[in-house]
C-alpha positions in Angstrom: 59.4 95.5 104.2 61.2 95.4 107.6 64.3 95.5 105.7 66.1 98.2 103.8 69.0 97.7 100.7 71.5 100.2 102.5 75.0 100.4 101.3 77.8 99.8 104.1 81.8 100.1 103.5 83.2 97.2 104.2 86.9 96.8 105.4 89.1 95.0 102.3 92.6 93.5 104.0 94.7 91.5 101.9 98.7 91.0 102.0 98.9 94.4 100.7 95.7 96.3 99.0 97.1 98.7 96.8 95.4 102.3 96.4 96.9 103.3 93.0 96.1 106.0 90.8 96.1 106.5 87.1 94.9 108.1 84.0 91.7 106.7 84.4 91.4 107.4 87.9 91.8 105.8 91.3 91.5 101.8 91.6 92.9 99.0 93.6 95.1 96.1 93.2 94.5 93.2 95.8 98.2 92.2 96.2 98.9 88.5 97.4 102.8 87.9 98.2 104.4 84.1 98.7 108.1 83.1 98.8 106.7 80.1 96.2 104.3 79.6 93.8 103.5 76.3 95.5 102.3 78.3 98.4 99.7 79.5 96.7 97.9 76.0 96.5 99.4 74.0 99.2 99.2 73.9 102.9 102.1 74.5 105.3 105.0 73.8 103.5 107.9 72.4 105.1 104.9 71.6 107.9 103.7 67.8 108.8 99.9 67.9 108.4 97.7 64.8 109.2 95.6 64.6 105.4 97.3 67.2 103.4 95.0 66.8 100.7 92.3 68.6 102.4 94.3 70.9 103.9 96.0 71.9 100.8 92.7 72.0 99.0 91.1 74.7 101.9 94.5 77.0 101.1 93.2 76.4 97.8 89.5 77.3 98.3 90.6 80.0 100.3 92.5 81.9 97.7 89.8 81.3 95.4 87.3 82.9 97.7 89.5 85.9 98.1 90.1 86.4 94.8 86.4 86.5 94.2 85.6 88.6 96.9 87.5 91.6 95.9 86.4 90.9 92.1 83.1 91.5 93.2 84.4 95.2 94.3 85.9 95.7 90.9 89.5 95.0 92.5 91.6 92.6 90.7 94.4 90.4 92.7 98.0 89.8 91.7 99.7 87.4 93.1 103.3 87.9 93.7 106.5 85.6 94.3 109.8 86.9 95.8 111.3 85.8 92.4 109.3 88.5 90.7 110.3 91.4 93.0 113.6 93.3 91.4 116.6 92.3 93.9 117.2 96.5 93.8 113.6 96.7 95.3 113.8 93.9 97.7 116.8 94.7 98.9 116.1 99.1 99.4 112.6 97.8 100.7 114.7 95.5 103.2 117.1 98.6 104.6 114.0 101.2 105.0 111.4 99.3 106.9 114.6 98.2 109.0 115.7 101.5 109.5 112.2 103.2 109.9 111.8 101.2 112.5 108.8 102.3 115.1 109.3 106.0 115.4 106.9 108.5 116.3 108.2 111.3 114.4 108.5 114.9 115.7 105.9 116.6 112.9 107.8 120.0 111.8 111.3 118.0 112.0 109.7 115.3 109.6 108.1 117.8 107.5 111.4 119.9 107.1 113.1 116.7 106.0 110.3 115.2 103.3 110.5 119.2 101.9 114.7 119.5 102.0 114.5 115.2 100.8 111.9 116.6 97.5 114.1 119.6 96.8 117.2 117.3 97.1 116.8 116.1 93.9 117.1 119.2 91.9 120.4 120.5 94.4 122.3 117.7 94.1 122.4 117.9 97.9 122.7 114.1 99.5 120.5 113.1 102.0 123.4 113.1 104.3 123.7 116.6 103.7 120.2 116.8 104.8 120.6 114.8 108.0 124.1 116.8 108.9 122.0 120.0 108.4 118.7 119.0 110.6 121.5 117.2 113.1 122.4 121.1 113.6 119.7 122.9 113.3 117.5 120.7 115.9 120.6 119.3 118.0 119.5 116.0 116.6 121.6 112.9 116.8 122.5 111.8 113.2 121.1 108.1 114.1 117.9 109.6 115.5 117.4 111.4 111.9 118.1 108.3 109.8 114.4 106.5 110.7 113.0 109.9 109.5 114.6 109.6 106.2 113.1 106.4 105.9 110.3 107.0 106.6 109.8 109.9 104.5 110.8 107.6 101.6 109.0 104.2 102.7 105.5 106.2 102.7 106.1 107.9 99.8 106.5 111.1 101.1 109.4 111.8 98.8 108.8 110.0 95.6 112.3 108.9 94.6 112.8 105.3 92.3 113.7 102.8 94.7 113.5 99.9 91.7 116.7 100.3 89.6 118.6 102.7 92.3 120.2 102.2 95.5 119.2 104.1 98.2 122.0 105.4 100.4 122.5 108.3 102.5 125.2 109.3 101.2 124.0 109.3 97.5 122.3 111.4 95.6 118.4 110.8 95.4 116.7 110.0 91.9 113.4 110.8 91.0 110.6 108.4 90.9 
């Protein structure tokens, strides 16, 4: 025939699609996130909508399709409500994407700090230790370093546990 069966990747975007790894290998977790269960199945809350009905039943048909769609790629979806995130999580989440902020990191500063931020948590150093000692050595201001520290933790760069501790720079980092 004219046509060939080729395969093609295909671009999966979600809320957040999770690339995890286990045991058993690498998979994926499609990862929905609502302030309310009700937002999963209804239209524009708190929003005036001519026939609600329909509208709240396309939201509906929607999720259902996306949940299907990445079911057919062997990934299964999870849908999350602010209620079920730990307040210790939601609130360390909170303070590093705000301090990250949009940096374009100097690469061999950044590196230095993910390496001296990993070792930290066998020298009982603090990160502020860290930041005093790169605000130094690169003649670095101390608030220009804090969005590296971030960083380094938001994209799990330095695996510390961000779920039942509170991330501060003047406390000492746990593990993961």
């Amino acid at each position: 025939t004219a046509y060939e069966k080729a395969v093609v990747p295909f671009p999966f975007i979600s809320d957040f699609l999770l690339f995890l790894l286990d045991t058993q290998g690498p998979y994926c977790i499609n990862l929905t996130v609502k302030n309310s269960p009700d937002e999963f199945w209804r239209a524009g809350i708190g929003k005036p909508k001519r026939d609600s009905s329909k509208a709240d039943a396309a939201v509906q048909a929607r999720h259902v399709i996306e949940e299907r769609y990445y079911l057919d790629a062997g990934i299964r979806t999870e849908r999350v409500v602010e209620r079920d995130i730990p307040d210790q999580l939601y609130s360390n989440l909170q303070y590093l994407i705000k301090t990250q902020g949009r940096i374009e990191p100097d690469e061999g500063l950044y590196a230095e700090m993910c390496d001296r931020l990993q070792a930290s948590m066998q020298t009982n150093q603090t990160p502020m230790d860290i930041v005093v000692s790169l605000r130094h050595k690169y003649g670095v201001d101390i608030e220009q370093l804090k969005p590296y520290f971030a960083l380094a933790i938001y994209s799990r760069q330095v695996l510390v546990e961000i779920i039942d501790e509170a991330i501060f720079l003047d406390r000492k980092l746990m593990p993961e």
